[in-house]
CHARMM-style PDB file with segment names, atoms N, HN, CA, C and O in Angstrom:
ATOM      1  N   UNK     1     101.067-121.162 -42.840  1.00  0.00      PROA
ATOM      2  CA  UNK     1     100.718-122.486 -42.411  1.00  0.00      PROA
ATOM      3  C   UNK     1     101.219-123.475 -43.463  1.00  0.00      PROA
ATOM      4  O   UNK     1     101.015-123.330 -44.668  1.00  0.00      PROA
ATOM      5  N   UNK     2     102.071-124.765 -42.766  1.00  0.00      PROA
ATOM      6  HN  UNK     2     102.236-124.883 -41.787  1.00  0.00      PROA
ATOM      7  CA  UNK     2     102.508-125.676 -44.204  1.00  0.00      PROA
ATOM      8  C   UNK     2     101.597-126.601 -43.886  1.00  0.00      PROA
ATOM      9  O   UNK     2     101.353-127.099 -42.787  1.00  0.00      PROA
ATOM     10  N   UNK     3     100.906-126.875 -45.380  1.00  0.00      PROA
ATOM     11  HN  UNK     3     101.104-126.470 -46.273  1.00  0.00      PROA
ATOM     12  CA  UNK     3      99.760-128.341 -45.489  1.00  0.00      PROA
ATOM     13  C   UNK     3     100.264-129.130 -45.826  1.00  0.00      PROA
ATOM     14  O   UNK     3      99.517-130.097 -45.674  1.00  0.00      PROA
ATOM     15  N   UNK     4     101.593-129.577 -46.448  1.00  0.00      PROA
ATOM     16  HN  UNK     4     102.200-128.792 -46.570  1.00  0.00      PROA
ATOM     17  CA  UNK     4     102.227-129.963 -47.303  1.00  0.00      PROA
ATOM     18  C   UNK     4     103.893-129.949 -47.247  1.00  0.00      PROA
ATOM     19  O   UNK     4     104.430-128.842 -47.196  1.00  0.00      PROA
ATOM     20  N   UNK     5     104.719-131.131 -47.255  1.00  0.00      PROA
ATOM     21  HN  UNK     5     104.283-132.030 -47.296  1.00  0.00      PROA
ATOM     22  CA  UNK     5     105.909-131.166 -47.509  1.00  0.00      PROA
ATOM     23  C   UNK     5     106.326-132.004 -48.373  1.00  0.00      PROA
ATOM     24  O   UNK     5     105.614-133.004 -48.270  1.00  0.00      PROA
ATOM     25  N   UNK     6     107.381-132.192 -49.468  1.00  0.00      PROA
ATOM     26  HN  UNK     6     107.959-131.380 -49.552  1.00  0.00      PROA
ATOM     27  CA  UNK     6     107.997-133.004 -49.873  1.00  0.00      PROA
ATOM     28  C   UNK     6     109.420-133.258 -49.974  1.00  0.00      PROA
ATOM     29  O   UNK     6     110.182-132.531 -50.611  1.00  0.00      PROA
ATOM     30  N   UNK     7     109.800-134.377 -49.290  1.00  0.00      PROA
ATOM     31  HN  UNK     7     109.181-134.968 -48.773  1.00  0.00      PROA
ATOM     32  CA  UNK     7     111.185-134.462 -49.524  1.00  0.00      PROA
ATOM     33  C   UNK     7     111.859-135.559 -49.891  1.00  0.00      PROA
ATOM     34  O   UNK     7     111.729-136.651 -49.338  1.00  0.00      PROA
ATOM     35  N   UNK     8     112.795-135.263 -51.073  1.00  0.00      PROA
ATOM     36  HN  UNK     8     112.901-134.376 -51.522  1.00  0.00      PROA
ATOM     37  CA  UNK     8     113.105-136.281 -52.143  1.00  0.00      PROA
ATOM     38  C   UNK     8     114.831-136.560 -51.397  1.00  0.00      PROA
ATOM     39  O   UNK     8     115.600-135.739 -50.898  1.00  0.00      PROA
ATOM     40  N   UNK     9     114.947-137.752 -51.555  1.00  0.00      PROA
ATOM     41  HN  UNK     9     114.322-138.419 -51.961  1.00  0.00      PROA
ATOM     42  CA  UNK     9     116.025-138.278 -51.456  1.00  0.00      PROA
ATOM     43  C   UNK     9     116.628-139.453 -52.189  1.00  0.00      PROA
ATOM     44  O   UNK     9     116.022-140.515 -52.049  1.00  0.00      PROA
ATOM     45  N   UNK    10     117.608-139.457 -52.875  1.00  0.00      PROA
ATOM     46  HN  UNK    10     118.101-138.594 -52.989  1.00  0.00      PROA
ATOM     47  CA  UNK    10     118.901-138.305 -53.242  1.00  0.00      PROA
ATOM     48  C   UNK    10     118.012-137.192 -53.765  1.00  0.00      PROA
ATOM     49  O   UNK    10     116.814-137.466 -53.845  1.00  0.00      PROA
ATOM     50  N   UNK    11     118.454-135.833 -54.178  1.00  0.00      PROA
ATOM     51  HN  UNK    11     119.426-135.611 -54.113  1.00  0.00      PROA
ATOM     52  CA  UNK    11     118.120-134.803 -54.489  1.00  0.00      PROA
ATOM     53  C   UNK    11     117.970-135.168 -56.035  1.00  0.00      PROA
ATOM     54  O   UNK    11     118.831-135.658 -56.765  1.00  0.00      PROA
ATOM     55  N   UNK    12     116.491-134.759 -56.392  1.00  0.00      PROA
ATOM     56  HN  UNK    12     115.791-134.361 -55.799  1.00  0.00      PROA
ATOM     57  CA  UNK    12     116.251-134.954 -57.955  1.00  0.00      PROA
ATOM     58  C   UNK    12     115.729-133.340 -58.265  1.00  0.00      PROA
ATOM     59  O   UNK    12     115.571-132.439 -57.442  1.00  0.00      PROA
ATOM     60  N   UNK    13     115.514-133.309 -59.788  1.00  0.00      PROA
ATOM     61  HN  UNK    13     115.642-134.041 -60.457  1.00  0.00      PROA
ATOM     62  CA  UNK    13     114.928-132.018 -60.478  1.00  0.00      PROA
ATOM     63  C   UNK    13     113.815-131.931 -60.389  1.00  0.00      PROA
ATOM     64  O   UNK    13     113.240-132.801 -61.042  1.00  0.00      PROA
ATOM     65  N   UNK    14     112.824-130.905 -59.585  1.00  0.00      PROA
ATOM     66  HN  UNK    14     113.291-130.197 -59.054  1.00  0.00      PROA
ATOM     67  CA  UNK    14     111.582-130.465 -59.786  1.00  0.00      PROA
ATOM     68  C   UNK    14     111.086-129.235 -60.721  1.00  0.00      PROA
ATOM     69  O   UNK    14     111.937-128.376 -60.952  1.00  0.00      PROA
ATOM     70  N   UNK    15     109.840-129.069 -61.261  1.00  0.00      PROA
ATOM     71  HN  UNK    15     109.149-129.767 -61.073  1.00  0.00      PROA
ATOM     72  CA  UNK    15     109.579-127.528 -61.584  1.00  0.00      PROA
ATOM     73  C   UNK    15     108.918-127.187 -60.479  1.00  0.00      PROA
ATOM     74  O   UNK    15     108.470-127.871 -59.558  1.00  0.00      PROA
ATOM     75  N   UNK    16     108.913-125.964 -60.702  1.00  0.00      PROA
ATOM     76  HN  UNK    16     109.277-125.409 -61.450  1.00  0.00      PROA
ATOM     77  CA  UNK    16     108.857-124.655 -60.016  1.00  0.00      PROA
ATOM     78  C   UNK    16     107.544-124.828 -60.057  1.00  0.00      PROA
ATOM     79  O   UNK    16     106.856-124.971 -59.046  1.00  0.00      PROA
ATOM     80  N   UNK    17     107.100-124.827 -61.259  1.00  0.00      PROA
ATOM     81  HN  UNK    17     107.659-124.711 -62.080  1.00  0.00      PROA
ATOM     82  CA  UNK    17     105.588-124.241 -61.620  1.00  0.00      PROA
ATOM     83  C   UNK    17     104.751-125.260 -61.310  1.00  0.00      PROA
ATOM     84  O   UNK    17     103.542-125.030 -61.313  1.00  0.00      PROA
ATOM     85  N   UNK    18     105.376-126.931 -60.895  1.00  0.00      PROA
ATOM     86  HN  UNK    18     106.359-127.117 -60.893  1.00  0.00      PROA
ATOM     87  CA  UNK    18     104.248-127.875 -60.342  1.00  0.00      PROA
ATOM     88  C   UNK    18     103.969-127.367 -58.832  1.00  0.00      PROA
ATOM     89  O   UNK    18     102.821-127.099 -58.478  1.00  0.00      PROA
ATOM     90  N   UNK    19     105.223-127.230 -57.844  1.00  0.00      PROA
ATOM     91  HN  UNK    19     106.156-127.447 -58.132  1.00  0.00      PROA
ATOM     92  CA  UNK    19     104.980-126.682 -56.511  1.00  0.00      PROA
ATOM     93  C   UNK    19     104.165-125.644 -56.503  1.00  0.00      PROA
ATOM     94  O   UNK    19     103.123-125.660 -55.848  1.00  0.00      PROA
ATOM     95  N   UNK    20     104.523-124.679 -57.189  1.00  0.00      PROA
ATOM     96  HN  UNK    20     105.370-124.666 -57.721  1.00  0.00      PROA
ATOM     97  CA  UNK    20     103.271-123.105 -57.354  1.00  0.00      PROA
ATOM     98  C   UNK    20     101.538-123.634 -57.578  1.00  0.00      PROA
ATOM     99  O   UNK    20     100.476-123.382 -57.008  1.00  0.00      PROA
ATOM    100  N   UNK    21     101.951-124.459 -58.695  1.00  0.00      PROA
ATOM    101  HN  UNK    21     102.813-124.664 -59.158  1.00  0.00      PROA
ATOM    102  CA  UNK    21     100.302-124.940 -59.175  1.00  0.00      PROA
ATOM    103  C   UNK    21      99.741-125.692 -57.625  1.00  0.00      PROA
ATOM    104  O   UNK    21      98.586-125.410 -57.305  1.00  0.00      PROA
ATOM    105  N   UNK    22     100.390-126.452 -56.863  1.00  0.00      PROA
ATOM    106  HN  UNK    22     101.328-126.681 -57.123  1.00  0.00      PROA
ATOM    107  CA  UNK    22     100.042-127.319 -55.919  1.00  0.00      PROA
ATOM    108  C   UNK    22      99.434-125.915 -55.248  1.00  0.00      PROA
ATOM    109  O   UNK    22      98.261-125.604 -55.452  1.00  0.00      PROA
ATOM    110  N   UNK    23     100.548-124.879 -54.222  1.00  0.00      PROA
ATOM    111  HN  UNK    23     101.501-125.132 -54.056  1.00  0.00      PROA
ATOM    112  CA  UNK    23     100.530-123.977 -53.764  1.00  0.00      PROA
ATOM    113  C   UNK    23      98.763-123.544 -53.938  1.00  0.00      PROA
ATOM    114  O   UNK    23      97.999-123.756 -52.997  1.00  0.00      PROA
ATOM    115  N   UNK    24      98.252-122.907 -55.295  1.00  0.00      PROA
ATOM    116  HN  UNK    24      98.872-122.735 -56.060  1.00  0.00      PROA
ATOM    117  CA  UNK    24      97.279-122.191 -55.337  1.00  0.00      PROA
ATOM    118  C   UNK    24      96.208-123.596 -55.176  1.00  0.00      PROA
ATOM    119  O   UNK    24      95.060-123.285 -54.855  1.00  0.00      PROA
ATOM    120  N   UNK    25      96.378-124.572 -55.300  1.00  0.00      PROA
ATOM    121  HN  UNK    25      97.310-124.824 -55.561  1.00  0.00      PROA
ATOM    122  CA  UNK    25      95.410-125.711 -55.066  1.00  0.00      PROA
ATOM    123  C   UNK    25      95.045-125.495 -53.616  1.00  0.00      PROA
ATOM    124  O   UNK    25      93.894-125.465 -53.181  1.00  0.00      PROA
ATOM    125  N   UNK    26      96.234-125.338 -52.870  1.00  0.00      PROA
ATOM    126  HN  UNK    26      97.169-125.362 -53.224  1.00  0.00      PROA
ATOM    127  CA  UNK    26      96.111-125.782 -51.777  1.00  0.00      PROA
ATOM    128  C   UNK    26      95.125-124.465 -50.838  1.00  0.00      PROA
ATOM    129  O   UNK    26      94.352-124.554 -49.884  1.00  0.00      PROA
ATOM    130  N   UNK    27      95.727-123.027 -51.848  1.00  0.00      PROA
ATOM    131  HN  UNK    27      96.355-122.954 -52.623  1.00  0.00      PROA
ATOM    132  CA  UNK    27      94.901-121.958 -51.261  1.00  0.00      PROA
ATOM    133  C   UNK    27      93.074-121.439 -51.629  1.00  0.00      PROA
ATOM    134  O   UNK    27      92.234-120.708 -51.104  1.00  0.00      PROA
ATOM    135  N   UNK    28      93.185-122.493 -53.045  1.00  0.00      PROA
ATOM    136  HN  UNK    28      93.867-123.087 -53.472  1.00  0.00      PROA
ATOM    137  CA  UNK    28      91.606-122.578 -53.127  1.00  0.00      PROA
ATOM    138  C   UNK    28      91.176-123.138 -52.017  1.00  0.00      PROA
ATOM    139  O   UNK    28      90.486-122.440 -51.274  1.00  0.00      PROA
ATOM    140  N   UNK    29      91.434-124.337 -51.686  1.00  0.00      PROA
ATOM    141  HN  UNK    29      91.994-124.905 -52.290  1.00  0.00      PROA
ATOM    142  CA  UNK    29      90.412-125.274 -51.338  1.00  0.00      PROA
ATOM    143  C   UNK    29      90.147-124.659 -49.990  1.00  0.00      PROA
ATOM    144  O   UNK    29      89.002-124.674 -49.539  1.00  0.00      PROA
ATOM    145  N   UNK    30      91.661-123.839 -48.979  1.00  0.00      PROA
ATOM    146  HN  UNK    30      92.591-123.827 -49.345  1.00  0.00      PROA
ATOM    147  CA  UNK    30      91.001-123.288 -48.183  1.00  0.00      PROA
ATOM    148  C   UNK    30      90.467-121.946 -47.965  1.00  0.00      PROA
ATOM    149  O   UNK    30      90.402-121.332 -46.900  1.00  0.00      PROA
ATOM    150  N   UNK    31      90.000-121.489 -49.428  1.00  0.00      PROA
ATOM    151  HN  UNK    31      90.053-121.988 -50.293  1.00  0.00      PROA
ATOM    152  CA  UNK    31      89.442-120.056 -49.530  1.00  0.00      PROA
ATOM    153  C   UNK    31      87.722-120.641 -49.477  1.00  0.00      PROA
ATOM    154  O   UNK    31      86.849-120.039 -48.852  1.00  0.00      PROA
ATOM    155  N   UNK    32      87.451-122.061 -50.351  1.00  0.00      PROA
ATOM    156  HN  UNK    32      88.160-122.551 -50.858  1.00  0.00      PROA
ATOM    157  CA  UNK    32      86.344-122.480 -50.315  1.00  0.00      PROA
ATOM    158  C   UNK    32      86.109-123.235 -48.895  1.00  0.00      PROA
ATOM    159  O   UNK    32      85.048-123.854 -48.808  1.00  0.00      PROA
ATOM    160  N   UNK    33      86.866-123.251 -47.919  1.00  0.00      PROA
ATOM    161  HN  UNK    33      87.728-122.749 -47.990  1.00  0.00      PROA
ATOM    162  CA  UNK    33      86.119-123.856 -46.512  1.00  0.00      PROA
ATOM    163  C   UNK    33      86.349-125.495 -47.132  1.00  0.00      PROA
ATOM    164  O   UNK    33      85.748-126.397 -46.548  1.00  0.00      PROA
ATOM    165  N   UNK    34      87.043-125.763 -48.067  1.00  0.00      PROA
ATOM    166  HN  UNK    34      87.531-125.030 -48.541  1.00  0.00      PROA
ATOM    167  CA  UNK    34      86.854-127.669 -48.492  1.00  0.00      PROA
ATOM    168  C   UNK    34      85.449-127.172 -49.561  1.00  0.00      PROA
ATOM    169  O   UNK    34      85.437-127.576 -50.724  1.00  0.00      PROA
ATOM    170  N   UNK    35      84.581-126.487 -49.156  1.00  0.00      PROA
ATOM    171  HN  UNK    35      84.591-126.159 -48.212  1.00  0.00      PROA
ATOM    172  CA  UNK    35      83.446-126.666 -50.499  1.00  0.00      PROA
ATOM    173  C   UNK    35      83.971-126.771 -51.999  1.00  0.00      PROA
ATOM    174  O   UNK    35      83.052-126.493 -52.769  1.00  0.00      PROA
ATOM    175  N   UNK    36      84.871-127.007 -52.500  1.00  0.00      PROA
ATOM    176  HN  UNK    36      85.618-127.233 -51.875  1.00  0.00      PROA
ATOM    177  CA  UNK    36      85.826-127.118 -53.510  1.00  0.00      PROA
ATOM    178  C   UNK    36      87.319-127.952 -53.117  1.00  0.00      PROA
ATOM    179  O   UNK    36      88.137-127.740 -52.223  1.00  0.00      PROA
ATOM    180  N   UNK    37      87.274-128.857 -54.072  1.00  0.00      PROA
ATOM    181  HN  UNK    37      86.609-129.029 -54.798  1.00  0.00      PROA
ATOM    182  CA  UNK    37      88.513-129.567 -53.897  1.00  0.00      PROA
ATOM    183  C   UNK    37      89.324-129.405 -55.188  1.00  0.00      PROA
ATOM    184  O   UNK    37      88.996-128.645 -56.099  1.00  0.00      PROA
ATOM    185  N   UNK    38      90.081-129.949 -55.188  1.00  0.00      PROA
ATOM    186  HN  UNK    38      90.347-130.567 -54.448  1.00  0.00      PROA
ATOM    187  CA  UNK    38      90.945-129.728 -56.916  1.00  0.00      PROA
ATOM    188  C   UNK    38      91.148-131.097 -57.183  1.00  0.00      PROA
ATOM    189  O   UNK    38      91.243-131.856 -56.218  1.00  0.00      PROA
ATOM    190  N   UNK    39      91.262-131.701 -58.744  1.00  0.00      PROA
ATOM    191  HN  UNK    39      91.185-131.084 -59.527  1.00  0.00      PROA
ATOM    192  CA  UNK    39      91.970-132.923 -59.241  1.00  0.00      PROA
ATOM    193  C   UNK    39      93.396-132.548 -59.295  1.00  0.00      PROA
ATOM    194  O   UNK    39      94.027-131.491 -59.284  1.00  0.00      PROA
ATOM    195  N   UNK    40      93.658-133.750 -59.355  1.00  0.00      PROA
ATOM    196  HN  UNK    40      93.146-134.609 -59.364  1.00  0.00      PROA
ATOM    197  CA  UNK    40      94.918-133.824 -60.186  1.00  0.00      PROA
ATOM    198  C   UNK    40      95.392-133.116 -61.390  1.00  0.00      PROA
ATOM    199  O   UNK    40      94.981-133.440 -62.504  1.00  0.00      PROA
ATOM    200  N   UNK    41      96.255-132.143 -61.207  1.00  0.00      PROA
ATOM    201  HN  UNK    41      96.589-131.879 -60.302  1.00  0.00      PROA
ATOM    202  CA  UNK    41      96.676-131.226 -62.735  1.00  0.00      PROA
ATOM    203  C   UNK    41      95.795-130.048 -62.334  1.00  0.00      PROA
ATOM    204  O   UNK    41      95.724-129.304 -63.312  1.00  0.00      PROA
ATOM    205  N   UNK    42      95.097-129.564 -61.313  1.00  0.00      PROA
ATOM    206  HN  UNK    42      95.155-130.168 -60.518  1.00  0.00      PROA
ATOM    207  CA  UNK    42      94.286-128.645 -61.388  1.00  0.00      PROA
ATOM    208  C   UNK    42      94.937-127.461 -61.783  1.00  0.00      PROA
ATOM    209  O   UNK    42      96.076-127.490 -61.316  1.00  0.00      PROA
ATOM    210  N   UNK    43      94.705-126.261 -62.537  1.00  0.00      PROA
ATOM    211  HN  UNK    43      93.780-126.237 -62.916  1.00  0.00      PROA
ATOM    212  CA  UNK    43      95.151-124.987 -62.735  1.00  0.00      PROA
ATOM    213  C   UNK    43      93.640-124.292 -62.194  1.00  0.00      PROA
ATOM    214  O   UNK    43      92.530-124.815 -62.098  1.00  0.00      PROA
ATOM    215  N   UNK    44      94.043-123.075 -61.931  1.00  0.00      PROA
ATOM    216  HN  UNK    44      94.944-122.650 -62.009  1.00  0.00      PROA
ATOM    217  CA  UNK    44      92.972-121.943 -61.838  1.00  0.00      PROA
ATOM    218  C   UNK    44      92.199-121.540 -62.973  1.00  0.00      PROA
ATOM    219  O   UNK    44      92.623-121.301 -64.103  1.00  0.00      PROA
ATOM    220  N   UNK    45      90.940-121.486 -62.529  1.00  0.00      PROA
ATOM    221  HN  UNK    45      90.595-121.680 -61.610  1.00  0.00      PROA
ATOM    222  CA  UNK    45      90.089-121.611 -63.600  1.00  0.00      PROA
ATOM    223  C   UNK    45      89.453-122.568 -64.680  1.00  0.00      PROA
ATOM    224  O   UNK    45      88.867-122.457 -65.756  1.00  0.00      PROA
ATOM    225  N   UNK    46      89.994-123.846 -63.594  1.00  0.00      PROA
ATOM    226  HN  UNK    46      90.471-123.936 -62.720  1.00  0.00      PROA
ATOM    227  CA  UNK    46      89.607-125.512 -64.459  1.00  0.00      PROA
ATOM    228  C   UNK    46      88.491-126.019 -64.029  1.00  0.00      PROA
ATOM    229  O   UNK    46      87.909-125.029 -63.586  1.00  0.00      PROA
ATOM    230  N   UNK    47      87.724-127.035 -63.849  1.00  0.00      PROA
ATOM    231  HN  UNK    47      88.196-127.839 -64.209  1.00  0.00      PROA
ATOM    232  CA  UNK    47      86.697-127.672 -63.037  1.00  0.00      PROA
ATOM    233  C   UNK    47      87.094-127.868 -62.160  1.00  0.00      PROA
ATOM    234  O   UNK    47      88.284-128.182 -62.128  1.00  0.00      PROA
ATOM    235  N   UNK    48      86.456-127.807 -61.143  1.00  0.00      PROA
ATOM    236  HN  UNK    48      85.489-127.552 -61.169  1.00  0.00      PROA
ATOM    237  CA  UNK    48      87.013-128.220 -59.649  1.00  0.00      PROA
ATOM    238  C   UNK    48      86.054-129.222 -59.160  1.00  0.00      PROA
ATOM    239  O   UNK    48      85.146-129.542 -59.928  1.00  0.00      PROA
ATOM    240  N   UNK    49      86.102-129.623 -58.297  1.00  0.00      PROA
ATOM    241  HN  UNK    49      86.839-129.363 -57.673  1.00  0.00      PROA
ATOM    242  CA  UNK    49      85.081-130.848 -57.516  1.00  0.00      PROA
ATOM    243  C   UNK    49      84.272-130.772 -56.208  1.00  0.00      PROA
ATOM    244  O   UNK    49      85.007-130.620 -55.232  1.00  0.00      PROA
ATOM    245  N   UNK    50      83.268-130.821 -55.990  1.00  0.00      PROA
ATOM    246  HN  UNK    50      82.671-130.945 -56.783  1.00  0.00      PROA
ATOM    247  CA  UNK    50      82.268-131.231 -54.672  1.00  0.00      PROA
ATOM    248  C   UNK    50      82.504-131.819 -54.030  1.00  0.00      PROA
ATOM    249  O   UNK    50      81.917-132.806 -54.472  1.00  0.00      PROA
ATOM    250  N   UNK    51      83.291-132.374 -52.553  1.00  0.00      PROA
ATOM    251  HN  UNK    51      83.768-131.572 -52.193  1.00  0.00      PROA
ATOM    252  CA  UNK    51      83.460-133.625 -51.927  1.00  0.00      PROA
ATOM    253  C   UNK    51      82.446-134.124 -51.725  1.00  0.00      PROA
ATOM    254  O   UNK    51      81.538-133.294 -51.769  1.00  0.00      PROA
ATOM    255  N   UNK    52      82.024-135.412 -51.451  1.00  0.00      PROA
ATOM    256  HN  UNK    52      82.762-136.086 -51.415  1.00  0.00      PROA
ATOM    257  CA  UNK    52      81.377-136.647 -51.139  1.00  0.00      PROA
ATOM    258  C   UNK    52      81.197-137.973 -51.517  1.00  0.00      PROA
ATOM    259  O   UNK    52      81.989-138.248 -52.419  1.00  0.00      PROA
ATOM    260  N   UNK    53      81.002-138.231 -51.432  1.00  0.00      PROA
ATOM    261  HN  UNK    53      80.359-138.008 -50.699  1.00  0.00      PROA
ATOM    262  CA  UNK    53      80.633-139.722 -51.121  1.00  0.00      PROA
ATOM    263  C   UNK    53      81.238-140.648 -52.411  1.00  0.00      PROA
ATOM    264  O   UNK    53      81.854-141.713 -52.379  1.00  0.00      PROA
ATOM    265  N   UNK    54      80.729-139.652 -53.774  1.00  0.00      PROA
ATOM    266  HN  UNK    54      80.228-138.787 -53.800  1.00  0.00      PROA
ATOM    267  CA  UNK    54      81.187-140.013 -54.727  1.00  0.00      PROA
ATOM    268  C   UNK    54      82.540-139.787 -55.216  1.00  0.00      PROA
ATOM    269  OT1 UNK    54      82.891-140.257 -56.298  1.00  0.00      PROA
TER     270      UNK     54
END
């Protein structure tokens, strides 16, 4: 399933390891049902976040 696309135009340099890091963000949040979200910069095994209100 893609949650997510990006496409840069003209073609610039990405890392690898920001798309991967996104990647496992994207497979927490739906291993937690959304009960877990990620910040910005999240790695595995960082604080993660509660959605609401706040």
């Amino acid at each position: 399933m893609i949650q997510a696309m990006e496409v840069l135009t003209p073609p610039v340099g990405r890392k690898v390891e920001e798309s991967l890091r996104q990647i496992k963000a994207f497979q927490h949040m739906r291993k937690t049902d959304g009960a877990e979200v990620t910040p910005s910069g999240w790695e595995p095994r960082k604080k993660i976040l509660k959605p609401g209100d706040e």
